[in-house]
VOBAKOL-578349 format. One line per field, with one value per residue (C-alpha): y, z, x; residue in three letters; residue number from 1. Coordinates in steps of 0.05 Angstrom, whole numbers, plus 5000, padded with zeros to 4 digits. Example, Ala and Ser with C-alpha at 12.3 -4.5 7.8 and 13.67 -1.06 7.14 Angstrom:
REM residues 2
north	[4910/4979]
up	[5156/5143]
east	[5246/5273]
residuo	[Ala/Ser]
num	[1/2]
END
This chain:
REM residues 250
north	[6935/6912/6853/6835/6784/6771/6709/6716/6639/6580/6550/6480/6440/6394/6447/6426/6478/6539/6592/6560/6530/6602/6630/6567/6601/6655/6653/6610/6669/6718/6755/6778/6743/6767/6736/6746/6684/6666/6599/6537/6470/6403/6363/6314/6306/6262/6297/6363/6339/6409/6474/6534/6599/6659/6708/6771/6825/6785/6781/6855/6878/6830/6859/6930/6923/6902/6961/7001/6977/6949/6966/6897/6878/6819/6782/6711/6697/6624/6587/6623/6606/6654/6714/6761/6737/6752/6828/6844/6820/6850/6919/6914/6898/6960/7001/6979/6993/6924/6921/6838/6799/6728/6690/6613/6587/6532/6512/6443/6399/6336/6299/6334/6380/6442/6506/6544/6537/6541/6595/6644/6637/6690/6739/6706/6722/6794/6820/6786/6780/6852/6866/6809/6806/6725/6671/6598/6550/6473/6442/6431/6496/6536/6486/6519/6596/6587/6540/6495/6416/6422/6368/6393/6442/6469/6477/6505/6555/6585/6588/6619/6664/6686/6692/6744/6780/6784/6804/6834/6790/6742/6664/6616/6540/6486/6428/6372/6349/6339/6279/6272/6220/6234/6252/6318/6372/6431/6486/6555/6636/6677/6751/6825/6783/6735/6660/6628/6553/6522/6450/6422/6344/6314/6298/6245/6261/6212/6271/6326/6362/6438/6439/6483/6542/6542/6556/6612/6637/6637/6661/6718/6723/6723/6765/6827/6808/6806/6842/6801/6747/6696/6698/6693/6627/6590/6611/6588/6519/6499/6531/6487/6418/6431/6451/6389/6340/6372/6358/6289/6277/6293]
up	[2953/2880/2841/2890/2868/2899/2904/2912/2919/2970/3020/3012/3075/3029/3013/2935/2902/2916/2958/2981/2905/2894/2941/2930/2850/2864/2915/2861/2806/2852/2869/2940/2949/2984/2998/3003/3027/2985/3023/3067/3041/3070/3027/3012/2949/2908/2930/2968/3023/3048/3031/3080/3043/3077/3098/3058/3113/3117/3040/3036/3091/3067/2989/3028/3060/3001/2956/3008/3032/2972/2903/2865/2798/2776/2809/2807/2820/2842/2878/2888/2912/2910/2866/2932/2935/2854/2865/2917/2876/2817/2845/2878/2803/2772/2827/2828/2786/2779/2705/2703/2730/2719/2729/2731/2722/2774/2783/2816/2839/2788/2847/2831/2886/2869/2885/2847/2830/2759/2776/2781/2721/2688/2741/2741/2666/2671/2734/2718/2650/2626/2685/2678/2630/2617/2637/2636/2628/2608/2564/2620/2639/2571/2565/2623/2606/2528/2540/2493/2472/2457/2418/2397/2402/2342/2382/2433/2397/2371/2435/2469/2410/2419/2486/2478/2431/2481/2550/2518/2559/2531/2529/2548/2537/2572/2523/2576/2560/2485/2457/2405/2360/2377/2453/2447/2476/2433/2472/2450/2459/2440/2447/2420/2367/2341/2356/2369/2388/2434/2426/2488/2497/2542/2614/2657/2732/2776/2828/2790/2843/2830/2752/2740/2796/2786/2707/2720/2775/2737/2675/2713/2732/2671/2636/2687/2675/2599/2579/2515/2508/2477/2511/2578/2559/2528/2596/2635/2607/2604/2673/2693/2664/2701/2767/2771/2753/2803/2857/2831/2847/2920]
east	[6789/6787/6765/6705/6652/6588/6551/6480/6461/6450/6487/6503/6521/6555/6601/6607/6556/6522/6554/6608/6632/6629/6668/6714/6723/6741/6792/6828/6816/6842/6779/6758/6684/6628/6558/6487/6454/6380/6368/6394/6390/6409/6445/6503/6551/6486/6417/6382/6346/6308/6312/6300/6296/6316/6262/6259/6274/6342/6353/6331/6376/6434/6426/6420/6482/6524/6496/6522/6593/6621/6646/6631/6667/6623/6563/6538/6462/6441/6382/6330/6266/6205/6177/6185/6267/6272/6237/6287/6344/6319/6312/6388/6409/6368/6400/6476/6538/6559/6579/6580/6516/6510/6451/6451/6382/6377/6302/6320/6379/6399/6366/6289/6286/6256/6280/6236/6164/6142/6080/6146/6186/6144/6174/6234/6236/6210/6239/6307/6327/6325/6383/6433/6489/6486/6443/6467/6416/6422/6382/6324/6327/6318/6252/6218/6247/6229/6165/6186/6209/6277/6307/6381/6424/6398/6329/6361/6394/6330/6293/6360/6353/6279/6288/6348/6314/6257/6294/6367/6412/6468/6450/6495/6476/6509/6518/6516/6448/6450/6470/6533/6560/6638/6670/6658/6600/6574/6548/6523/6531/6476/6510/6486/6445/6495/6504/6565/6585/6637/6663/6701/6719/6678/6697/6666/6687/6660/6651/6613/6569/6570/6595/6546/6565/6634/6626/6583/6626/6682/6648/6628/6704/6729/6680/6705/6778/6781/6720/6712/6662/6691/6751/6722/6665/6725/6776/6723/6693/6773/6787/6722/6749/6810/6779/6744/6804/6837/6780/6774/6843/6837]
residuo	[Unk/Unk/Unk/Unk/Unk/Unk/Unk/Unk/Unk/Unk/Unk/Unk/Unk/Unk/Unk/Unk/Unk/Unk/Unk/Unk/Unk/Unk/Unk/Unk/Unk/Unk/Unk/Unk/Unk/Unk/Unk/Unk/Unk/Unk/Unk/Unk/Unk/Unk/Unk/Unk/Unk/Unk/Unk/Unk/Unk/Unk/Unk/Unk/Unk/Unk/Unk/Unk/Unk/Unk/Unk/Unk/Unk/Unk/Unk/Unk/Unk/Unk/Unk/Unk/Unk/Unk/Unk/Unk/Unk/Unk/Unk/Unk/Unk/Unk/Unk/Unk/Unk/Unk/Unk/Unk/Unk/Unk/Unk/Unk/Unk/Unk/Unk/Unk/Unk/Unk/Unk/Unk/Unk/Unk/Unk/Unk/Unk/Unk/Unk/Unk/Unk/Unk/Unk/Unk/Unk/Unk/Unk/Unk/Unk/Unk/Unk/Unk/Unk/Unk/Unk/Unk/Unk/Unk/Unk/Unk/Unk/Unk/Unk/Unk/Unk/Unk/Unk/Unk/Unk/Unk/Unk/Unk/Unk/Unk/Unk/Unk/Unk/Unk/Unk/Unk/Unk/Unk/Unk/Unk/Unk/Unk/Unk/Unk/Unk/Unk/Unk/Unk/Unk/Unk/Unk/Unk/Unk/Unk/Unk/Unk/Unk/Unk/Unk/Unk/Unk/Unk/Unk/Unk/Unk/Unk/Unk/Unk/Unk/Unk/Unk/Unk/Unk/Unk/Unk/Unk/Unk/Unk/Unk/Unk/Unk/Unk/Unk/Unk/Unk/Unk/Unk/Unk/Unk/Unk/Unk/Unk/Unk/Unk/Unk/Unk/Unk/Unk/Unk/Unk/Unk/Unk/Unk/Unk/Unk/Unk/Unk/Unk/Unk/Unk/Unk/Unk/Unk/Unk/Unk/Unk/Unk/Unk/Unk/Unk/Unk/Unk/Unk/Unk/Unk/Unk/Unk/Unk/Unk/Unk/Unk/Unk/Unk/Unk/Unk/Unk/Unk/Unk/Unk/Unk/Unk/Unk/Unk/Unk/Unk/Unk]
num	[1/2/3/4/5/6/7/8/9/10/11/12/13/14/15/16/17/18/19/20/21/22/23/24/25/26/27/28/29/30/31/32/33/34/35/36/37/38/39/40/41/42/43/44/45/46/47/48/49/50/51/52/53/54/55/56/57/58/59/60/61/62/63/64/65/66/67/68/69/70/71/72/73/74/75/76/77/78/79/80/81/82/83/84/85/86/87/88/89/90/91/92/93/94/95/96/97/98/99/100/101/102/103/104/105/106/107/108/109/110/111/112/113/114/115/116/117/118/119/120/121/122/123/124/125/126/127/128/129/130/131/132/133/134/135/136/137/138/139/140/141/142/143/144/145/146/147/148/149/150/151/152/153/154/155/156/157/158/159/160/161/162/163/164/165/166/167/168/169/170/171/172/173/174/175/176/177/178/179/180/181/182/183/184/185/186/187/188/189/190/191/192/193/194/195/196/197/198/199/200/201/202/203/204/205/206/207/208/209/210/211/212/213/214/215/216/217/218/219/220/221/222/223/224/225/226/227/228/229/230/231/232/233/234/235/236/237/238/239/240/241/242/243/244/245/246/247/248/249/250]
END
């Protein structure tokens, strides 16, 4: 089978993020997903009440299985909770042939829960990093992975910079968290040394719960499909916008 993505993320029981917003993406982009589940968490559409990660021998066998039965075209990595979970994942990444690998940085839930602890970062930085095509952190995000105040986009952009120059892969950073004068969000690209910014209008959905996976889903998506970029973060942040006004509507 072609065009197979893999989520490699949580399962929501609300059904509006993790796994299942994955798997939700890319039906609707024409890709066959597959899953490797990192964790079960209890939550509804506004916070994460608990969080089960899944033991190791499952993950291990689960990543095992995949390397071994399927030919994947892009990947998406999510929650994940513990420097044992990110060693397993990061030797299945060394070892595959998956040409796309996204990884969105999710530490905690808008809510405050935390998914991951900050003693782990380091080996989330080191173990991951160097094997992932794009990461997609927000503003609160790229604080904890640069270990630094960030102010601006313009601070942002030098600690996504840094931090590219230090681990090789592409940085994308979600705008949502800086303030603007106008209606509009500015959001970054850091890519093979060069910086590039995206300006979108900005949408207020009153449902909004898994934003974050479907734009990395479908980044990964569209990354495979067009193999360019630029191309694929603009298809995807519109794709995104449009997504969501469609769920709003329902």
């Amino acid at each position: 089978m072609n065009n197979i993505f893999l989520t490699i993320a949580a399962s929501d029981s609300s059904s509006g993020a993790g796994i299942q917003q994955d798997i939700r993406v890319a039906w609707k982009l024409g890709y066959k997903p597959i899953s490797v589940l990192t964790a079960i968490t209890l939550q509804d559409f506004n916070k994460v009440y608990k969080i089960f990660p899944v033991e190791n021998k499952i993950l291990s066998e689960q990543l095992n299985f995949v390397y071994n039965n399927f030919s994947v075209s892009a990947c998406k990595i999510g929650v994940l909770t513990n420097k044992e979970q990110i060693i397993e994942i990061s030797n299945f990444l060394k070892k595959s042939k998956i040409a796309i690998k996204i990884l969105d940085t999710v530490f905690c839930s808008t809510s405050g829960a935390v998914f991951l602890k900050n003693n782990d970062l380091k080996a989330f930085k080191e173990k991951l990093l160097p094997y992932v095509t794009f990461i997609t952190p927000n503003k609160l995000e790229l604080e904890k992975l640069a270990e630094c105040n960030i102010k601006n986009i313009e601070d942002a952009v030098k600690a996504a910079f840094d931090l590219h120059l230090s681990y090789g892969c592409g940085i994308y950073v979600k705008g949502g968290h800086f303030k603007t004068s106008y209606n509009y969000i500015i959001e970054a690209m850091v890519f093979n040394k060069e910086i590039f910014f995206i300006k979108k209008k900005k949408q207020n959905f009153l449902y909004s719960h898994g934003t974050g996976c479907a734009f990395s889903s479908a980044f990964a998506i569209f990354l495979d499909k067009y193999k360019n970029t630029h191309l694929a973060a603009q298809r995807a942040t519109r794709w995104v916008s449009y997504f969501f006004k469609e769920l709003n509507k329902i």
